[in-house]
N, C-alpha and C positions, 0 to 999 in steps of 0.2 A: 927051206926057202925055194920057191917055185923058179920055174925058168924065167917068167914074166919080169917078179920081182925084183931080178938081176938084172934085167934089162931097166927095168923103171931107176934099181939104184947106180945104173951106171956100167956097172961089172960088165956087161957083157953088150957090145954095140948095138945100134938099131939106127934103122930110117925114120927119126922121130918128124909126124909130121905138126905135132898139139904138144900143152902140156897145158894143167891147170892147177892150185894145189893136192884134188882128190883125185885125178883119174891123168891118163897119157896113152898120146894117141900114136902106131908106127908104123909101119909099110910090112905085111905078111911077108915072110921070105921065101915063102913058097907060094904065090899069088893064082888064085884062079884067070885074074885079068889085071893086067897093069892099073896101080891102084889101089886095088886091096890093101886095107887097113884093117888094122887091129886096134880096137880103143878096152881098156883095163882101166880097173879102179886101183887106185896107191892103196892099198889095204894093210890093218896093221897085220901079225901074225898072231893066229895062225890066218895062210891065205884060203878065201870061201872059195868053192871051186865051183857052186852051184847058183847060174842067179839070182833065183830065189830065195835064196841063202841071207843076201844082203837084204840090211836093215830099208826102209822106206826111203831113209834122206839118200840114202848109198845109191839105191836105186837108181834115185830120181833124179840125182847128178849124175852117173852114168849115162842115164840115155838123154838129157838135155844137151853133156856134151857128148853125146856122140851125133847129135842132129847137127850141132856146131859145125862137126867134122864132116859132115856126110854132104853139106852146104860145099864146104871148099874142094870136094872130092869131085863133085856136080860139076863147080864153076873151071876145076885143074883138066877135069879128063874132058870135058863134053858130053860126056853119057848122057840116055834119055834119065835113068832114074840111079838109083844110090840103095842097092837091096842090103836087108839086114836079116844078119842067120847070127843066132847064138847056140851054139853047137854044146861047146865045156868038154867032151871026149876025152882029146888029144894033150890037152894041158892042163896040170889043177889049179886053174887061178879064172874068175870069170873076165871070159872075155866075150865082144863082143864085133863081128867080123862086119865091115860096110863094104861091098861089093859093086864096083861101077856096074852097071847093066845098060845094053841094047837092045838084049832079048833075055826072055827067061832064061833060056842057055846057060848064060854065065852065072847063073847061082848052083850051076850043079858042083857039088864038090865030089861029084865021082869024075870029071873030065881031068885030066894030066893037065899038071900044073906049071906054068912057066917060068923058068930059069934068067933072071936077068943079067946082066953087067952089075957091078957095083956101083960103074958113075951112073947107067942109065938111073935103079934103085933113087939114088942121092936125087936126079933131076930132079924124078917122078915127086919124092918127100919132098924137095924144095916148094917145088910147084903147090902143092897141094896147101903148105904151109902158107906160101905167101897169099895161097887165093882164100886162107881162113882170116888170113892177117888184115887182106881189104874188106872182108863181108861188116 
């Protein structure tokens, strides 16, 4: 069972900002920019770690809701845009990173990564939640 999975079944906490029944969406704990989300598919087991791995419907509820999320990400942080990197490296479970942006900059993921507070964390997910909640 992957790290994700845990997270999605509970086991292990998160800044959840979505949740729909195929996918869930939470606040990276190690953020390039305040914001940074992580959106995953619920997958059964075993978990695909590659996105092109997943079937067509898997897919294609992944990234409709990750536009969902990228939408209330826009409307919580202000940023000009809402960049999308799918990496899969670091964890074997597909995921899929939305990255507020100002400038190209903040899609590097070679830049040191920011350390937040827990409540700050909890605003940021609130925030971002309720600004999916009004869309």
């Amino acid at each position: 069972m992957t790290l994700f999975t845990r997270i999605i079944k509970g086991e292990i906490p998160s800044y959840k900002v979505a949740e729909d029944e195929k996918n869930y969406a939470f606040l990276d704990i190690n953020p390039l920019v305040k914001g940074h989300t992580l959106v995953v598919p619920k997958l059964a087991e075993p978990e695909a770690d590659y996105i092109f791995a997943l079937d067509d419907e898997q897919l294609e509820s992944l990234m409709v809701f990750a536009k969902k999320v990228a939408k209330g990400i826009k409307a919580a942080t202000g940023c000009k845009r809402v960049g999308v990197a799918v990496l899969g490296m670091e964890v074997n479970h597909v995921h899929v990173h939305l990255v507020p942006m100002n400038s190209e900059k903040d899609m590097l993921f070679c830049n040191p990564k920011l350390s937040l507070p827990a409540e700050e964390m909890a605003i940021i997910a609130n925030s971002i939640a309720e600004a999916i909640d009004k869309a």
